[in-house]
N, C-alpha and C positions, 0 to 999 in steps of 0.2 A: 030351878032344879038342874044338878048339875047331867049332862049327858054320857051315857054310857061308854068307858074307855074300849078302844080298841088295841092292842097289845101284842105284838111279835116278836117271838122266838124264833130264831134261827138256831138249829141243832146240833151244830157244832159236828165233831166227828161221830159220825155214825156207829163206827165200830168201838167207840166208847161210850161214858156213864152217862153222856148227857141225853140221849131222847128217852133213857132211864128215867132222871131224874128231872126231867121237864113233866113228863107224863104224871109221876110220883106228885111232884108241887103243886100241878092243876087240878087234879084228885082232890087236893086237901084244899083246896082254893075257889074252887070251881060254885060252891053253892055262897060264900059268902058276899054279892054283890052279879049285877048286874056286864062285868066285863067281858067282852068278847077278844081272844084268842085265836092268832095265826101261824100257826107252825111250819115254819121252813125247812123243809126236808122231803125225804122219802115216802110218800102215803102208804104201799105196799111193807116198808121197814116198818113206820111206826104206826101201823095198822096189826101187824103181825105181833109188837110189842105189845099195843094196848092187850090184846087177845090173851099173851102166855102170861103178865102179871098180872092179870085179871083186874082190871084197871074201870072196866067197861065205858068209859071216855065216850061219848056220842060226838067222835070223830066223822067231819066230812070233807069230802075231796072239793076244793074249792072252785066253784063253779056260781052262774046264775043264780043256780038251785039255791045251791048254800051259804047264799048274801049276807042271812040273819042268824046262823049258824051259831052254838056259841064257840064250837071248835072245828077251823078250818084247816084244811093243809095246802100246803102250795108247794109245788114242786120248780123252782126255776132253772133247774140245772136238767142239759139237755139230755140227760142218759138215766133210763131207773137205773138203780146199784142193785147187784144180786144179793139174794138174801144172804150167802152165807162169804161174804166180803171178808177176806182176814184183815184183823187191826194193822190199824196205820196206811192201809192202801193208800197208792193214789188216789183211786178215784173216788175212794172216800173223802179223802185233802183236799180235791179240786171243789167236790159237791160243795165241802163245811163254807170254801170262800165263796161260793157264789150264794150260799144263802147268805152269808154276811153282808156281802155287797147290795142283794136285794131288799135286805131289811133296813139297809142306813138309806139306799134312794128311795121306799117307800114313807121313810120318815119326812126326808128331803121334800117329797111331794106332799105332805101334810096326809098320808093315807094311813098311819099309824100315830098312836100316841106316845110311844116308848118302844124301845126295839132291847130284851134282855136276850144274850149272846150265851149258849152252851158252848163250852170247850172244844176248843184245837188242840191238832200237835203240831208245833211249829216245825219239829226236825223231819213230820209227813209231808209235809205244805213243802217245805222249801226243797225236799227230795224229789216232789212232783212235777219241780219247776219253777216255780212264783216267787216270786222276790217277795219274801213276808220277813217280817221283824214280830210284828204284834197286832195283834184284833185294835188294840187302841190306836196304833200308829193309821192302821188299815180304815179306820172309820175318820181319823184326823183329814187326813188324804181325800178321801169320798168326801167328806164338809167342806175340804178347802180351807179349813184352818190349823196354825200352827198352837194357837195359844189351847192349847189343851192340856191337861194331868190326870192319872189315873189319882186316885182316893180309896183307898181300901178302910171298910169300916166294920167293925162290929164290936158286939158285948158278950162278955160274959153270962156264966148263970146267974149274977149278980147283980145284971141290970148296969156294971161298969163299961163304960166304951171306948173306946179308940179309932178314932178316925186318923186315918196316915196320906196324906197327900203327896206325890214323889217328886222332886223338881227334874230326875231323870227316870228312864222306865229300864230299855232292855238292851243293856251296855253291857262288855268284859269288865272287869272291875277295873283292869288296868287304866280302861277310857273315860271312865268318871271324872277324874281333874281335866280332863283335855276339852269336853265337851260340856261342862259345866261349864254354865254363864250368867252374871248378874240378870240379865233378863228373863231366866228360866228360872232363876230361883224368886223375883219378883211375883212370875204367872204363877206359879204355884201355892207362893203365900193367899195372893188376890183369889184365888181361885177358891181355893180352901175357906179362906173368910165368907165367900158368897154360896160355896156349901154350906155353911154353918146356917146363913137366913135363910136358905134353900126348906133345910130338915125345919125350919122353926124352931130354931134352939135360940133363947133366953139373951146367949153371948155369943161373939165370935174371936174367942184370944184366940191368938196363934204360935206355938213354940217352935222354934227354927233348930234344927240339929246342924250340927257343927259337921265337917266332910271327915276330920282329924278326931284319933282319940281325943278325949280331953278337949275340944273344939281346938286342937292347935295348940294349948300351954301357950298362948303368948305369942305363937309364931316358933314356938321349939323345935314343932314338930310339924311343921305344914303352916301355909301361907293363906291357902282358900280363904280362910276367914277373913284377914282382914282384906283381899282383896275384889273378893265374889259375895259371900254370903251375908259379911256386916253390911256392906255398902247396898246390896239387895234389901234389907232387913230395915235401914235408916228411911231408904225412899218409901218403900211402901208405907211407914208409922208416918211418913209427913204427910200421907194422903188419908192419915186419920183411921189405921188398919191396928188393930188390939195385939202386936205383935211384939215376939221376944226372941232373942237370938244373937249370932248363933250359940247354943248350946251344947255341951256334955251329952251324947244322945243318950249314955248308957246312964245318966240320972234324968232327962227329959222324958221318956218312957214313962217312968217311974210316977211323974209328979202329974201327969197327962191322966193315968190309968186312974189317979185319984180324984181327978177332975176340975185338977189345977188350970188345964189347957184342954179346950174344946177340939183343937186338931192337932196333929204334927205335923210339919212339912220334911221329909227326908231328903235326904242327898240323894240315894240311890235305890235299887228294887230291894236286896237284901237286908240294910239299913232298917229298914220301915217293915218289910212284909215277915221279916223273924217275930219280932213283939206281934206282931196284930195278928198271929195265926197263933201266935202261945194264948193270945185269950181268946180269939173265935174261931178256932180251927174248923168247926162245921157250921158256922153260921155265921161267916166271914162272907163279905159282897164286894163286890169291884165296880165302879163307881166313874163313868168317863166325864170328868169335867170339862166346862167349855166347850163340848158340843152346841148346835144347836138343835139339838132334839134328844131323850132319854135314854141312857143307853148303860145297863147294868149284867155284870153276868157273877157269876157265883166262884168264888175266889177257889177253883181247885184244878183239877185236869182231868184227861179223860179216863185215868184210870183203866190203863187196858186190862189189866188180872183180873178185876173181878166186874167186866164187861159182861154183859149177858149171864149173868147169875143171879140178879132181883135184889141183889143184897144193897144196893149202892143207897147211900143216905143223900135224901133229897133236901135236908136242911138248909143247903146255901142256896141252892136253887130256888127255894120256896121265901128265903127271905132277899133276894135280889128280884122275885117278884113279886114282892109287897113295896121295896122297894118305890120299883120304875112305879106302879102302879102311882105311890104316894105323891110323889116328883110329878107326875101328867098331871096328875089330880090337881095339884096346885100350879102349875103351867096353865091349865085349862080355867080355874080359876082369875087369874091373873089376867089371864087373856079378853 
């Protein structure tokens, strides 16, 4: 029989959609299975929340008491935040990194089974001080590993899906040829393929976008290809990887969505995350490969205008944690 998962959110910025839409997903989640939930954040904030969305959540403040709890909170950040904090603050920015950081070292410790991440604002974060690029970078860092990709995945209402693996994440456009490397676009393919056995999907082909329109014309119009992306593309097929590349990405999209190609691997953030939000803009999940422990958050932001209004759609949320959920469940398996 398998054993009950344990599960951590970290709340992201407080004065945005995410202890919104944490609270919203566990709602709808909450009775189907046996999972216990631990929310990293404010108990006073998202105590006050569960209350005005009428949510009724059997919220406990993490303690002895509420071991067996199936929803705990934890507060690791040394200061409560006043309730009525305005968006963006610091110390809402410092709070959102130190629950991240406490959810990747309790994973680190084997004391969670998945750790799914609510939204930041990167230009709060780095105003406050911290040298922040990205929640993925931030938890590569905490692992101590380089070989990592984000994957951004979902379907349509059609049950169609796309799965996008990025060989770069959060660069100016200008530094995408500079800092692309045959070994990044390597980890990426590889990473991607062992997504694919990950979900238990059937296949693992993989289609390669090209960095240039037209993957390059030949070399007309850019070199990447044959110098980074082909030679990345060859190595990985000779270790027996279902891959193709580089490609036309404005017709690779296309043949992907039909279900020609189980992943993409993109060159860059915008490359990849334009098509994969045009089909799952609210039930789009972000996906950190090559961790070693679960780690999913809900492909949006924190939406400061319509913060604290009830309205915010819990869709991504709720399927990045069905997600991480699925991911432990077969980690735990395995194990």
């Amino acid at each position: 029989m398998d054993s009950p998962l344990f599960i951590g959110i970290s709340l992201g910025d407080i004065t945005g959609i995410g202890p919104e839409v944490a609270l919203k997903a566990l709602r709808e989640e909450a009775s189907k299975d046996d999972t216990r939930y631990l929310l990293l954040g404010d108990a006073p904030w998202v105590t006050a929340l569960n209350t005005k969305l009428g949510l009724n959540l059997p919220l406990e403040v993490a303690s002895e008491k509420a071991g067996a709890a199936q929803f705990t909170i934890s507060n690791p950040f040394d200061q409560q935040l006043p309730l009525d904090l305005p968006p963006g603050s610091a110390a809402g920015a410092l709070a959102a990194v130190s629950w991240i950081r406490n959810g990747a070292e309790r994973c680190l410790q084997n004391q969670l089974d998945a750790l799914v991440t609510a939204p930041v604002n990167k230009e709060s974060i780095v105003r406050a001080g911290v040298k922040f690029v990205g929640q993925t970078e931030l938890l590569s860092s905490l692992a101590n590993t380089e070989r990592t990709a984000m994957m951004l995945l979902g379907s349509d209402d059609r049950g169609r899906w796309l799965r996008v693996a990025l060989a770069t994440t959060h660069l100016p456009l200008r530094a995408v040829s500079k800092q692309l490397t045959v070994q990044k676009v390597e980890t990426a393919i590889e990473l991607a393929a062992q997504a694919c056995r990950d979900l238990g999907l059937p296949r693992s082909r993989i289609g390669v976008c090209g960095l240039n329109p037209h993957a390059g014309e030949g070399g007309q119009i850019g070199t990447e290809e044959f110098t980074i992306i082909g030679p990345a593309v060859q190595a990985v097929r000779s270790r027996k990887i279902d891959v193709f590349g580089p490609l036309s990405a404005d017709s690779l999209f296309y043949y992907a969505y039909r279900g020609e190609y189980d992943a993409v691997v993109a060159m860059y953030h915008d490359q990849g995350l334009a098509p994969l939000k045009m089909v799952a803009f609210e039930q789009g999940v972000n996906w950190t490969l090559g961790l070693p422990f679960v780690r999913t958050s809900p492909d949006h932001g924190t939406a400061y205008d319509i913060a604290g209004k009830g309205i915010a759609d819990p869709s991504s949320m709720l399927a990045a944690l069905r997600l991480a959920k699925t991911l432990a469940r077969h980690r735990q398996r395995r194990a």
